[in-house]
C-alpha positions as CSV (number, residue, x, y, z in Angstrom):
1,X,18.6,11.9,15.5
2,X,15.0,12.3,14.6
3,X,12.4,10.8,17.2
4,X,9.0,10.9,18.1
5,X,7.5,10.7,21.7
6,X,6.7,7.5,23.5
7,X,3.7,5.8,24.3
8,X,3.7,3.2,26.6
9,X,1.0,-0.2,27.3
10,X,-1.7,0.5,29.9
11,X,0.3,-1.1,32.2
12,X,3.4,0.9,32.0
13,X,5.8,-2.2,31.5
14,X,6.9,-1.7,28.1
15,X,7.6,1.9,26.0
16,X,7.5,2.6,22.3
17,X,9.1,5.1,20.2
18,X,10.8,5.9,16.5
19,X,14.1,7.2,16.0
20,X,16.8,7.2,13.3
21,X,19.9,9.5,12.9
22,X,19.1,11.9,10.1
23,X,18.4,10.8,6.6
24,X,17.8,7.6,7.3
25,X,14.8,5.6,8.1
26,X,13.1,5.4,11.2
27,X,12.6,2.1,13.2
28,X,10.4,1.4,16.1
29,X,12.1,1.0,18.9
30,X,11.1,-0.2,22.7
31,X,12.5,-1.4,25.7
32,X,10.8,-3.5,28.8
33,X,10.5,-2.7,32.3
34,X,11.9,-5.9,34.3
35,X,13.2,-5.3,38.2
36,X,13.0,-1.8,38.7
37,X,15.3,-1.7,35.3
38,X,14.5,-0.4,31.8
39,X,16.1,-2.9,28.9
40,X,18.2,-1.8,26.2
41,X,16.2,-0.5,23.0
42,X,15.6,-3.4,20.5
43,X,14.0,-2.7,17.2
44,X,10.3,-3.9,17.0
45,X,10.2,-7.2,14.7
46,X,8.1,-5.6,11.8
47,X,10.3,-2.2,11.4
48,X,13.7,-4.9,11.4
49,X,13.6,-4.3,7.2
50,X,11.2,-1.5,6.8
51,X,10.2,1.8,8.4
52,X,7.9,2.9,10.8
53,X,7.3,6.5,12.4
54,X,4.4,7.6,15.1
55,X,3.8,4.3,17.3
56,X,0.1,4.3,19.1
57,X,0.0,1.3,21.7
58,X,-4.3,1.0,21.7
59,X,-6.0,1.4,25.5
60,X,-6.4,-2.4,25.8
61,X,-2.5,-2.9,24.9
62,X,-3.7,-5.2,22.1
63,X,-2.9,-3.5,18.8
64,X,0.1,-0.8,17.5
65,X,-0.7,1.6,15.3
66,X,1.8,3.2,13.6
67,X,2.7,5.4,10.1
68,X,5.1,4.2,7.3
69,X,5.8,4.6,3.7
70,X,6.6,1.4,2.9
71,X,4.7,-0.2,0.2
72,X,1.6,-1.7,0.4
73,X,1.4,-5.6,0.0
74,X,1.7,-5.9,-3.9
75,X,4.5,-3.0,-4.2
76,X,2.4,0.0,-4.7
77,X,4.3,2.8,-5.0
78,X,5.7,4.7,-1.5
79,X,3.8,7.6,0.5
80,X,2.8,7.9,4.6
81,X,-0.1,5.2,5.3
82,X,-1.4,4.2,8.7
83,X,-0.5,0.6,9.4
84,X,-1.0,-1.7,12.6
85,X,0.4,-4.9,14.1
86,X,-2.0,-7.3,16.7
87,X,0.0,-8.2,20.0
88,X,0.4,-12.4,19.9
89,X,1.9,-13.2,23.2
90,X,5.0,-11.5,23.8
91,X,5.7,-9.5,20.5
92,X,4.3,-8.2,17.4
93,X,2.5,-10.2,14.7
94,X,3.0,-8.9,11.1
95,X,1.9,-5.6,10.5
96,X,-0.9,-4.4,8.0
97,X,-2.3,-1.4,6.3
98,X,-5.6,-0.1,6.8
99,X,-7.8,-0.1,4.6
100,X,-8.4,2.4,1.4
101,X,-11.2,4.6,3.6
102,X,-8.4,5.4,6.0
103,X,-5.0,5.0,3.4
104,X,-6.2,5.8,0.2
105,X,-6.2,9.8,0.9
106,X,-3.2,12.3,1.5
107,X,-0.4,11.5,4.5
108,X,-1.0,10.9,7.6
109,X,0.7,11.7,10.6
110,X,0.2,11.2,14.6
111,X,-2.4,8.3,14.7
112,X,-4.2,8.3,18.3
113,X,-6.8,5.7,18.8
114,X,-9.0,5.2,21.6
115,X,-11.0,2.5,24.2
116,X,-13.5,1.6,21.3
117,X,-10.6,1.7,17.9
118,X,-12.1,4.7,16.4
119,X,-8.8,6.2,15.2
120,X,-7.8,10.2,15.6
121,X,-5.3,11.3,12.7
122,X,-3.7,14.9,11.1
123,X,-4.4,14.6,7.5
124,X,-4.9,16.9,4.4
125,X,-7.2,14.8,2.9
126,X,-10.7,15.6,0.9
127,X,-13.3,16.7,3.6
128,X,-10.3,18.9,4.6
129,X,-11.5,22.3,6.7
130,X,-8.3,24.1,6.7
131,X,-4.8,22.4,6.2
132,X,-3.7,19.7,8.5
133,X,-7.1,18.6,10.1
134,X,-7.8,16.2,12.6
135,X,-9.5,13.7,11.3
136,X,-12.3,11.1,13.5
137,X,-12.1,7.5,11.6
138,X,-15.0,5.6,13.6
139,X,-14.5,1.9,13.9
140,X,-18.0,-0.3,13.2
141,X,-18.6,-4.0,12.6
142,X,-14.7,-4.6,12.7
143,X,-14.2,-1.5,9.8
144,X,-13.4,2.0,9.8
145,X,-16.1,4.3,8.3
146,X,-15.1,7.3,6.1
147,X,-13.0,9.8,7.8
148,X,-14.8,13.2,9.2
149,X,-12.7,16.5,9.9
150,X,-13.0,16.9,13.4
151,X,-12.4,20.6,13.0
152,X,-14.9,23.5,13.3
């Protein structure tokens, strides 16, 4: 199988994680914490028909961030974008790309985000000091600004 590690909501009831057996597409799993007793994985409503690799849970358990190739809304052709869904209630509401200052460059791969959004990425993108950066998205005014490698 491939998998990725876990992350987990700040208050350690529910877990996150992408797996798939080999050559096939990854899905975002989790399961729930209820009694002392972990649930059975189910597959996270918005990887059901398409895929999803490197879930982020955000420090105020409020938004998943996650990579996929799927194709952006409109059916633009296929490569890794960083995409995230908004907690309603209980689950997942629909997830979206970022926008073209964060998606429009290179792959991405292991999305971390922290308290205030400002998102944490390895890219190979312009700006690029090396190979395989990581790059500092801040998040302003309810955007992302332009991408800095956070590499010496």
């Amino acid at each position: 199988y491939n998998h990725c590690s876990i992350t987990m909501t700040p208050d350690g009831s529910e877990i996150y994680w992408a797996m798939a057996p080999i050559d096939t597409p990854l899905r975002i799993y989790f399961s729930r914490l209820a009694n002392g007793l972990w649930s059975g994985p189910e597959i996270v409503n918005f990887t059901r028909d398409q895929d999803g690799d490197n879930p982020k849970i955000s420090p105020d358990g409020k938004c998943l961030y996650f990579t996929s190739s799927r194709p952006l809304p409109g059916g633009e052709a296929r490569r890794e974008r960083i995409w995230v869904a908004e907690r309603t209630g209980e689950s997942w509401g629909e997830s979206v790309p970022l926008g073209p200052e964060i998606n429009d460059e290179h792959l991405h791969w292991q999305v971390s985000v922290d308290q205030g959004r400002n998102l944490y990425f390895g890219s190979s993108r312009e700006g690029s000091k090396g190979r395989d950066d990581i790059f500092f998205a801040e998040f302003r005014n309810g955007e992302y600004a332009e991408p800095v490698s956070f590499c010496p």
